[in-house]
N, C-alpha and C positions, 0 to 999 in steps of 0.2 A: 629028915626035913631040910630044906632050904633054905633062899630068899627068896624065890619065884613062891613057892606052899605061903610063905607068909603074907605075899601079898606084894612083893615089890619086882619084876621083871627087868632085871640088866638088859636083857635084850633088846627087848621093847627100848627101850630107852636111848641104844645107841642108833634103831630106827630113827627115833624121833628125831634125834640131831641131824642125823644123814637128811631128812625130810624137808629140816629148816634150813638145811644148810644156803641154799641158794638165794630164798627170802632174805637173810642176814646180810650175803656179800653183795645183794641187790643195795645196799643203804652207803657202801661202803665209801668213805672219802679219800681224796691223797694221801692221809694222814695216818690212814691203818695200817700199822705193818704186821706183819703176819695173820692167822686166817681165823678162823674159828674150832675150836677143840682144844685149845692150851688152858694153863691153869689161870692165867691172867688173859688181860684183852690190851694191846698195845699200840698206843696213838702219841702220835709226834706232836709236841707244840707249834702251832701255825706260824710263818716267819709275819714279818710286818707290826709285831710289836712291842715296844721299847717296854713297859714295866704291865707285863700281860697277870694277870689276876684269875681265877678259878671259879668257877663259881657253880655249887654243884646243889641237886634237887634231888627229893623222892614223893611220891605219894603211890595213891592206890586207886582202883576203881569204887570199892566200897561195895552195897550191895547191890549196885546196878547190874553186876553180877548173877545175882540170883534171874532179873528178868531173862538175860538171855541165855541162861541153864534152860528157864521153860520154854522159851519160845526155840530152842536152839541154833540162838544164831550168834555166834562167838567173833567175826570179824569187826564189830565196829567197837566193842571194847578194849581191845587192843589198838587202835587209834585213841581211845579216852587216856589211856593208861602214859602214852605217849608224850598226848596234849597238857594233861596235867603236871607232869614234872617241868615241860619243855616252855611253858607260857611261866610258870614262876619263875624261872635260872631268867629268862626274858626279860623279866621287870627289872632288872640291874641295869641291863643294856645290854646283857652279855649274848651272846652267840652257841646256840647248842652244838656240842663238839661231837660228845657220843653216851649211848645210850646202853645201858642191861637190863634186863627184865629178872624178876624171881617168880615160879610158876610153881604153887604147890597143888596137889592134887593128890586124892583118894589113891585110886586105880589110873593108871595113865590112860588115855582114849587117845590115838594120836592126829585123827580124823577132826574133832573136837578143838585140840590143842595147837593142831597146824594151822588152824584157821585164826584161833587167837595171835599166833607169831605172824602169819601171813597181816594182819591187822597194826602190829606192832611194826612190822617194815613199812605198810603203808603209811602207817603215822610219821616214821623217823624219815622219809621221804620227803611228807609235808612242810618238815622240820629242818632239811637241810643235814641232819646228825646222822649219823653213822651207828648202827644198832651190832657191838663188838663184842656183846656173849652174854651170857646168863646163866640161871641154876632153874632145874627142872628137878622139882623134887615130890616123889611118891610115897605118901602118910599112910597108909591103910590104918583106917581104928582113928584117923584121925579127923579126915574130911570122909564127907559120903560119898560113894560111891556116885560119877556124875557131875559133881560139885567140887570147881576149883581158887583159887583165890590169886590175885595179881600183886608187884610191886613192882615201879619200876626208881630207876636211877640212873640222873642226869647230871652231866658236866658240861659246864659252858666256859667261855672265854671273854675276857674286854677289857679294853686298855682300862688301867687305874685311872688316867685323870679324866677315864667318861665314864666311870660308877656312876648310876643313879642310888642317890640314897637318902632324898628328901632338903637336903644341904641347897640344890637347886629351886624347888619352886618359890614360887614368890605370890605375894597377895594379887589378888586380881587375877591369876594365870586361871584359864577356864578349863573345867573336865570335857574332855569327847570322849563319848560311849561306844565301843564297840559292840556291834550287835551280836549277842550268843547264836548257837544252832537249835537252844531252846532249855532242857533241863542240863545238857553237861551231864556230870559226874557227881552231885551233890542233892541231896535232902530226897533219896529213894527211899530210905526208910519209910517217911512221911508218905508218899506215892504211894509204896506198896500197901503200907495199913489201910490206906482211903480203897482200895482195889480190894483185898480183903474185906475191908468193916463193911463193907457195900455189896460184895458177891458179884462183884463185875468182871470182866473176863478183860487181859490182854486185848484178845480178836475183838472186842467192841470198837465201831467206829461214830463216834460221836460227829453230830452234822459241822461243827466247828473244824474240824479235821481234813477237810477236804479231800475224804475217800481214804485217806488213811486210818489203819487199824491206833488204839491208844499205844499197842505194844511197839509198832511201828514208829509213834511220835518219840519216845522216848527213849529205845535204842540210836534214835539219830545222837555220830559220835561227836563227840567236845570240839567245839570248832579250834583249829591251831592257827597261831594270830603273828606266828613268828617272822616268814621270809617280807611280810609288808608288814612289819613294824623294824624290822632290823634296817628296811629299804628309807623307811620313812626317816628313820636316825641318821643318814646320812644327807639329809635335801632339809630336813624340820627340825625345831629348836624344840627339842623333847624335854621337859623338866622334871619329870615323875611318869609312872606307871605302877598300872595294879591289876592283877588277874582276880574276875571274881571268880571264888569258888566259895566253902563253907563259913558260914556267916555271910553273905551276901556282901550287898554293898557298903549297909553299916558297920559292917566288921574288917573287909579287905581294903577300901579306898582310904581311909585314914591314915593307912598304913604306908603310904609313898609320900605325905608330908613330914614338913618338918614341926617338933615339937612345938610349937605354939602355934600351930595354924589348922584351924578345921574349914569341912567344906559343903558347902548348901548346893544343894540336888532339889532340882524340880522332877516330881515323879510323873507329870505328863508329857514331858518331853521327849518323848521316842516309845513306839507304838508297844503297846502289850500282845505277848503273843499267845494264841489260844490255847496254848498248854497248860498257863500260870494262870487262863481264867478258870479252866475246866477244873482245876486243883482245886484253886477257893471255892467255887461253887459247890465242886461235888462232894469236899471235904469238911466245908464248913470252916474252911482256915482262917482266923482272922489278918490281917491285913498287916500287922506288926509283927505276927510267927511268917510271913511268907516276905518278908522284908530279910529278916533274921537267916529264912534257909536256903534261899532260890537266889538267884542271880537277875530273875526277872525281865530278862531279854538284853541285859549289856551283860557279856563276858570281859569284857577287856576295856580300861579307861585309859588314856594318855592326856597326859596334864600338861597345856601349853601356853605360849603365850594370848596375851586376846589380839591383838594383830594376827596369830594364824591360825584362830579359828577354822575362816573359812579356806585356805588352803590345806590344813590336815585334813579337814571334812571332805574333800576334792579328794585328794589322795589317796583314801580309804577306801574312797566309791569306785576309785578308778581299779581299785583291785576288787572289786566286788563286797567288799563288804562294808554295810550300812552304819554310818557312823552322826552321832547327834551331839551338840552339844547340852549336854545334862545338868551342868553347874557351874560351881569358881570356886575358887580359894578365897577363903575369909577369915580375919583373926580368932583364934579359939586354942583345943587345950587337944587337939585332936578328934575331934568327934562329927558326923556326921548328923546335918541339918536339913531335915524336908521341909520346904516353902508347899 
């Protein structure tokens, strides 16, 4: 017997790399030196700053996962995978330098899995970062055959004395919302049981959808909020930020204040999108559990002053993405207020 009889194929495996290879050095910055296949991944500190600070991310895709096992479509998870470490290391101020993935899997499918790397460059693209290597690891007995599971990890950069860390905002400063791509990465659990507990199919396209299938709305990948917001930090007096992801807004937008200051959010203020009605309706969610899991159509907030309101709001649009202003800062203990 072997390791191929057991289930695990060397071969296969150095395909794969040889596959991605070009995906990866497609990401690649000034800053990379040497290639891809070492046991390390090696990146030069950027010159131009005086007491430069690290600032480093992980997360995961979660089971959004499972949707694009069935539908098989692996590209746009590998952009989530990307968006979600590279929008948090963001909310400091910082600057994404470079990116790894960890990719475990059943049986290796390399057709499958070039598509999710091919996804993963596309993201670190969006991002600016440099995608400098990873681990590709094959479980037989452990995952199913088919079914693989994502991590990624981020390092960022930014001068010390422009850490965002709440220290900055001040009462009055107003929230602008950045508008999500729609679900993101977050509260698929919830999704998939309403799609089960109902007997509905992906392929359904609900008339709110406008000809797109459900499975369709919700593979759309995590929008990444990086290269116009790093643009914006140098033109706008940024005071805080916050990526929503799990726990929504009540749970992540607190989270960029400082200790004694919470903040009042008007929830009619920038449009709902037909994803988060079709949830509540079809699931029966009430309206405090979809506060709690969804992001509700702002992924991203920036806490500014109220003189620049209306010119962040300019500058968001001017890069295409739709930005409202949602609320302000106001005295409290941390906590999130709906008017």
């Amino acid at each position: 017997m072997d390791y191929r009889e057991a289930g695990v194929d060397v071969a296969a495996g150095r395909d794969f790399v040889d596959r991605i290879r070009d995906s990866c050095q497609s990401t690649y910055r000034p800053e990379v030196l040497g290639g891809l296949g070492g046991f390390g991944g090696c990146f030069e500190i950027p010159s131009g700053y005086s007491q430069p600070v690290l600032v480093s991310g992980t997360d995961g895709v979660g089971t959004k996962l499972k949707l694009a096992t069935q539908l098989n479509r692996h590209q746009t998870v590998g952009i989530d995978l990307v968006a979600m470490c590279v929008n948090d290391v963001l909310t400091c101020g910082a600057e994404p330098l470079f990116f790894l993935d960890y990719l475990a899997t059943g049986k290796l499918n390399p057709e499958q899995l070039v598509e999710v790397v091919e996804g993963i460059s596309e993201g670190c693209q969006q991002a600016g970062c440099a995608l400098i290597g990873g681990e590709t690891a094959e479980m037989p007995g452990f995952y199913a055959i088919g079914e693989y599971d994502l991590a990624g990890f981020c390092v960022g950069i930014v001068e010390k004395s422009q850490i965002l860390n709440g220290s900055q905002v001040k009462l009055g400063d107003v929230a602008i919302g950045l508008a999500s791509s729609g679900v993101h990465s977050n509260g698929f659990s919830l999704v998939r049981k309403i799609v089960s507990t109902h007997q509905l199919s992906w392929e359904d396209c609900p008339p709110e959808f406008a000809g797109q299938s459900l499975g369709e709305v919700c593979l759309t990948p995590t929008k990444i909020y990086v290269k116009p917001v790093l643009a914006a930090l140098k033109s706008l007096e940024i005071h805080g930020m916050a990526h929503i992801t799990g726990g929504g807004l009540p749970e992540n937008l607190p989270r960029c204040l400082a200790p004694d200051q919470s903040i009042r959010i008007v929830p009619n203020s920038w449009p709902n999108l037909p994803i988060f009605e079709w949830i509540a309706q079809t699931g029966n969610v009430q309206q405090s559990a979809m506060w709690e899991t969804f992001n509700m159509g702002i992924g991203y907030v920036v806490i500014v002053p109220q003189e620049q309101e209306t010119s962040t709001i300019e500058w968001f649009e001017s890069c295409q993405i739709s930005a409202y202003k949602i609320g302000e800062v106001i005295p409290g203990s941390g906590s999130l207020v709906m008017d």
